[in-house]
Residue frames relative to the residue before (quaternion, step in Angstrom):
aa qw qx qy qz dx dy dz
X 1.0000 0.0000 0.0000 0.0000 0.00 0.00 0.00
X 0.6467 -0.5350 0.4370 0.3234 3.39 -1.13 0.60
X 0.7967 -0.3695 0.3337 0.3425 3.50 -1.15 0.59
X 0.7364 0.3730 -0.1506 0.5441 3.24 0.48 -2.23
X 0.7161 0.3468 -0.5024 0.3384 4.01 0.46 -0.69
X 0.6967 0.4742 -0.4670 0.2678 3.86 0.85 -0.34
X 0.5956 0.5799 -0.4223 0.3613 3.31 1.18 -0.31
X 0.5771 0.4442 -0.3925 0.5617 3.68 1.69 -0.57
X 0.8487 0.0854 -0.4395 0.2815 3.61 0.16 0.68
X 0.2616 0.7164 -0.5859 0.2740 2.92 0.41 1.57
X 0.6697 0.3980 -0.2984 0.5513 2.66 1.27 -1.57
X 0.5357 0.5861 -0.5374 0.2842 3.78 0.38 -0.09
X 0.6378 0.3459 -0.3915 0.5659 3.92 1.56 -0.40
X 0.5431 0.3626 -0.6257 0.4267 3.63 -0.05 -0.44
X 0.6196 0.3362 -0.6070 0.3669 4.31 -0.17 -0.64
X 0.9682 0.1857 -0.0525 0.1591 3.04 -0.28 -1.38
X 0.6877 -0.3836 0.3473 0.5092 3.27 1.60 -0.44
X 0.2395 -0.7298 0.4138 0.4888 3.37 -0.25 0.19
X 0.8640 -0.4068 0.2935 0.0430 2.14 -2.15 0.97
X 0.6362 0.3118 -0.0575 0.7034 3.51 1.39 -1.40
X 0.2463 0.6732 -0.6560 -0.2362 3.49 -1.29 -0.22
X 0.7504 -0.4692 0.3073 0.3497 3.56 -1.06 0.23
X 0.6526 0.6229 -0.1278 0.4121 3.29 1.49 -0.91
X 0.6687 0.6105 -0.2516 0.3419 3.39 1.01 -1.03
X 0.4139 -0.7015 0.4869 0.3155 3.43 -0.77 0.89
X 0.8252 -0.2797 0.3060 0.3837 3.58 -1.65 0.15
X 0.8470 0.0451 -0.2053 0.4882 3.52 0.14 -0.49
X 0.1958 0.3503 -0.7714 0.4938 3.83 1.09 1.58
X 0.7518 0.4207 -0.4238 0.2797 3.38 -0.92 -1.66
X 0.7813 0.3928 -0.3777 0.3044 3.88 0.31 -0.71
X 0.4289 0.7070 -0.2924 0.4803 3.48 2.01 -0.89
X 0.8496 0.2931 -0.3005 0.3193 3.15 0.74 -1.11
X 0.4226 0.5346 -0.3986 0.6138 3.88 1.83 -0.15
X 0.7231 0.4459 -0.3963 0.3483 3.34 0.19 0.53
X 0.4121 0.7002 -0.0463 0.5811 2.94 2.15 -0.56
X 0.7683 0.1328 -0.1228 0.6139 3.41 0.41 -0.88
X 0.5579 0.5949 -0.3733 0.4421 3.29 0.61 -0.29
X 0.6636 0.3743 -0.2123 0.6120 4.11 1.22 -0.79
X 0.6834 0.4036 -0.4124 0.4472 3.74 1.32 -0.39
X 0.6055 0.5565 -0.3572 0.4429 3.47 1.04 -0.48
X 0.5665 0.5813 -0.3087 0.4958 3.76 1.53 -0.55
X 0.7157 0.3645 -0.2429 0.5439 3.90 1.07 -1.09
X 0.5144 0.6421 -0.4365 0.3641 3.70 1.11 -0.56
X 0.0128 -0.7674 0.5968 0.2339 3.07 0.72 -2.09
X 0.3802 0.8139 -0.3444 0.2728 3.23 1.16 1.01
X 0.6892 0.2453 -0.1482 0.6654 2.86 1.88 -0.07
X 0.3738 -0.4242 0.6996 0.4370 3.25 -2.16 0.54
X 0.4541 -0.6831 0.5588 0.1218 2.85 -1.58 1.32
X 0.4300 0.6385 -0.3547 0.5306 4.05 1.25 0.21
X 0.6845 0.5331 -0.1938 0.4579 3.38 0.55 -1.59
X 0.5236 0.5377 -0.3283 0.5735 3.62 1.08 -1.59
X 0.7362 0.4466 -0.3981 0.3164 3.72 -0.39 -1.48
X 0.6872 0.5406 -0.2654 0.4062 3.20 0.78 -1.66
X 0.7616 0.4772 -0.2046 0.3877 3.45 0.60 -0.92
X 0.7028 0.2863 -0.2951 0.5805 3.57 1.42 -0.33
X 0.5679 0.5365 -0.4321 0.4506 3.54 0.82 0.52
X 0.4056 0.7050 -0.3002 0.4984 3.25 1.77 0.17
X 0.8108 0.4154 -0.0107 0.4123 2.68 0.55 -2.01
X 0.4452 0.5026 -0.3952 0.6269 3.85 1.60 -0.87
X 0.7465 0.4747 -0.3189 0.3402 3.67 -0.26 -0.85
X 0.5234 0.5080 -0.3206 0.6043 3.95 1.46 -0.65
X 0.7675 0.4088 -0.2905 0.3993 3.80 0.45 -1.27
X 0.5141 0.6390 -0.3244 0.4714 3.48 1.26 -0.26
X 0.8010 0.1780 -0.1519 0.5511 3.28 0.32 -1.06
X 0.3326 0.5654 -0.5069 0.5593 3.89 1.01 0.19
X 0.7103 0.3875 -0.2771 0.5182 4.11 0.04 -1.23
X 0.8186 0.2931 -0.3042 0.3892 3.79 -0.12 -0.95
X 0.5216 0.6287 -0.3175 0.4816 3.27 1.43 0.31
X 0.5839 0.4780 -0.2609 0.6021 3.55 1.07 -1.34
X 0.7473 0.3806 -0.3783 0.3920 3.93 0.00 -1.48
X 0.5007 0.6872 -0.4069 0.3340 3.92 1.12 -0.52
X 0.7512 0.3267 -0.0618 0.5703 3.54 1.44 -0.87
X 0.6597 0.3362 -0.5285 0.4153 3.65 0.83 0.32
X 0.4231 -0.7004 0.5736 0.0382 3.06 -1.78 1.21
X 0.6443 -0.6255 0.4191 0.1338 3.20 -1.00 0.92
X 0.6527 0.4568 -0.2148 0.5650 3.46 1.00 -1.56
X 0.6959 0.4034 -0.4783 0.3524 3.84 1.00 -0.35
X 0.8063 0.4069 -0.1252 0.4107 3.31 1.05 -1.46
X 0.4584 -0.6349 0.4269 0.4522 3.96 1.56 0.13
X 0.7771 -0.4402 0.3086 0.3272 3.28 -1.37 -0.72
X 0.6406 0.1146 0.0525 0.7575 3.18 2.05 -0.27
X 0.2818 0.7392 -0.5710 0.2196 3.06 -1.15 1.48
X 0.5129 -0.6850 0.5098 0.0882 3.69 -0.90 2.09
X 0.2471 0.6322 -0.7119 0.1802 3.12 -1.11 1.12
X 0.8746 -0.1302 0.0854 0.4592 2.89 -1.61 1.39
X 0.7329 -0.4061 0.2176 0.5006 4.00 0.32 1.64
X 0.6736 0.6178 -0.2464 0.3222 3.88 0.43 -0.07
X 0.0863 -0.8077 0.5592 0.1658 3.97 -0.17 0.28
X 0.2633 -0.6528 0.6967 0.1383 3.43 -1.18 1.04
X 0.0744 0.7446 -0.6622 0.0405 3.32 -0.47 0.25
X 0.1330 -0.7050 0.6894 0.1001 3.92 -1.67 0.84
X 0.0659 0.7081 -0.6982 0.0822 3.60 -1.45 1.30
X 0.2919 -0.6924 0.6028 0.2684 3.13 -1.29 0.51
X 0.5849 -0.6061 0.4283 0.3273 3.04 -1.43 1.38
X 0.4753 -0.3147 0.6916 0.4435 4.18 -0.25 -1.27
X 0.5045 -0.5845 0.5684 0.2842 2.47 -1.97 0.53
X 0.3094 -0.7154 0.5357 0.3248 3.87 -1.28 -0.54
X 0.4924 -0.6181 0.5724 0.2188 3.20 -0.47 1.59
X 0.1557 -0.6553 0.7345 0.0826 4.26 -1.15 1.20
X 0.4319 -0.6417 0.6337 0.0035 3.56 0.11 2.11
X 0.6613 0.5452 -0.3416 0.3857 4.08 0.17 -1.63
X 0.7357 0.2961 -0.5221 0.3137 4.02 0.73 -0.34
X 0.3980 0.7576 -0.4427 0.2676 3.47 1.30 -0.33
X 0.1772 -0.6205 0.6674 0.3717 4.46 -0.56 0.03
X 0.6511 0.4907 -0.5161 0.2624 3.53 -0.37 -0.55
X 0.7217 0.4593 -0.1878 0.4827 3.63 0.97 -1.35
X 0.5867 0.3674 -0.3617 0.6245 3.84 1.19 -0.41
X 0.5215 0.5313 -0.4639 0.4801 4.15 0.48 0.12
X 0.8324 0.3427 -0.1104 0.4213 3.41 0.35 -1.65
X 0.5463 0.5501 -0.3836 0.5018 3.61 1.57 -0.26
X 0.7322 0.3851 -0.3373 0.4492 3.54 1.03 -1.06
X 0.7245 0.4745 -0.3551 0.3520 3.66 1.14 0.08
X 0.7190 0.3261 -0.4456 0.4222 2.99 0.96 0.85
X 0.0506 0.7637 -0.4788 0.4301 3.11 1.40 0.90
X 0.8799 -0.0245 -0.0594 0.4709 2.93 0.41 -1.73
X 0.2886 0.5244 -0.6185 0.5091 3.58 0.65 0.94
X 0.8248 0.3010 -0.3344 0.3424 3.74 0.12 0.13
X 0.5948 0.4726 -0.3977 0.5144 2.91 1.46 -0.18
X 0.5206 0.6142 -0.4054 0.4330 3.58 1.38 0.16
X 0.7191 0.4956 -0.1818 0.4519 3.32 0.95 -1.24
X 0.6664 0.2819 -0.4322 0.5382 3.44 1.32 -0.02
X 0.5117 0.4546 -0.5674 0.4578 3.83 0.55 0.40
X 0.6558 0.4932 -0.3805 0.4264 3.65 0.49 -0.21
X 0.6130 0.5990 -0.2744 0.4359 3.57 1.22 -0.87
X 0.6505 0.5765 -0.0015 0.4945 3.02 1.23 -1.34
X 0.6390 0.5306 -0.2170 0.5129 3.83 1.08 -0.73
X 0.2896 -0.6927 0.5641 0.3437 3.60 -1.26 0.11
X 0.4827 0.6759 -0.2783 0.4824 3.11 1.62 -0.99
X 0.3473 -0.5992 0.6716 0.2631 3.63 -1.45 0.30
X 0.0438 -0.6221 0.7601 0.1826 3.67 -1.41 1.23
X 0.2986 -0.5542 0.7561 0.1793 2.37 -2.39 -0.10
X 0.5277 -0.6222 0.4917 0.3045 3.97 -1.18 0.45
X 0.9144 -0.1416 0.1685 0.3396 3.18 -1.58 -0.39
X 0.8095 0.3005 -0.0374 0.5030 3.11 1.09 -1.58
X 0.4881 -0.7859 0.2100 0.3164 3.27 1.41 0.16
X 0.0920 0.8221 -0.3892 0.4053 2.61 1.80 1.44
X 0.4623 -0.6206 0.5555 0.3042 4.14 -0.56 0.75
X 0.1333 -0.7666 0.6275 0.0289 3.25 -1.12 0.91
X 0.5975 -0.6431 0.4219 0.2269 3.64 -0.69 1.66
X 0.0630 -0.6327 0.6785 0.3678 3.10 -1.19 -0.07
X 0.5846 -0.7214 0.3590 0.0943 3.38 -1.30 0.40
X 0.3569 -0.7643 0.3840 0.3754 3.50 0.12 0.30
X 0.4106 -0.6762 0.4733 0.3874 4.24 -0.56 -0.28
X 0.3142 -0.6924 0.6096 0.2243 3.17 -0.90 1.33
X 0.7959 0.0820 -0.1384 0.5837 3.74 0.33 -0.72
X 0.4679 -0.5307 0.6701 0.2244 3.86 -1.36 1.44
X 0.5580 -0.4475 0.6396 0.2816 3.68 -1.87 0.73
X 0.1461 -0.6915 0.7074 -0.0001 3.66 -1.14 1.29
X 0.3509 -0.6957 0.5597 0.2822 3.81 -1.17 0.17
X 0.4115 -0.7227 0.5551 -0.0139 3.24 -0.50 1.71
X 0.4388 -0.6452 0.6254 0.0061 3.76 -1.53 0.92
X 0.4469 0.7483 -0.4859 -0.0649 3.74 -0.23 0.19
X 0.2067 -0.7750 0.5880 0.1039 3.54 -0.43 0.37
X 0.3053 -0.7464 0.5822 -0.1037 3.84 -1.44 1.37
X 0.4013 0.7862 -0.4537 0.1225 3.26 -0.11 0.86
């Protein structure tokens, strides 16, 4: 963040405290990114890019900071469950995953609807009415999920 936004959230702990604390459950910690995020909107204390850029940095450090740390706790120290500071650690094994791909029947019926969907969006997508193989009418479909406007950032 930019000089002026770290110096606006300092003083934002000396008012109130900080801002994060270590303790707070999931929807403190998210209450409170929501929080600064509506004070940094009424402040106008920030380019509001720069901010993005600069905590997509920082999400990306805490990410690989976590899959690091969990790489090195051990079980045999902390048991199967173990409280810290409002938080459960807890260890499970996932299962195995069944590789479905050696089966032919399921690599047949996977590769046919491959293209039963790539059919159903040419039909979706047409003005014209298709039809398939057998000259059966293909539907058009309705949308399960509407097009949303997406954020991405490269660095």
């Amino acid at each position: 963040m930019s000089k002026t936004d770290n110096e606006f959230f300092l003083m934002r702990q000396e008012e109130e405290g900080h801002f994060y604390v270590p303790t707070y459950a999931k929807k403190e910690v998210k209450q409170k990114a929501i929080e600064e995020v509506e004070r940094i909107l009424d402040g106008g204390h920030s380019d509001l890019a720069e901010a993005f850029a600069d905590v997509t940095r920082l999400k990306e450090y805490l990410s690989t900071f976590e899959t690091e740390l969990k790489k090195h706790i051990d079980e045999g120290e902390y048991g199967k469950e173990y409280d810290v500071k409002g938080a459960t650690i807890s260890f499970r094994e996932t299962g195995d995953r069944l590789d479905y791909e050696n089966d032919e029947v399921y690599a047949t019926i996977k590769e046919q609807l491959k293209e039963r969907e790539a059919l159903l969006k040419t039909a979706y997508k047409s003005k014209e009415m298709i039809y398939d193989s057998e000259g059966v009418e293909v539907p058009k479909v309705g949308v399960k999920t509407p097009s949303k406007r997406v954020v991405t950032i490269k660095y």
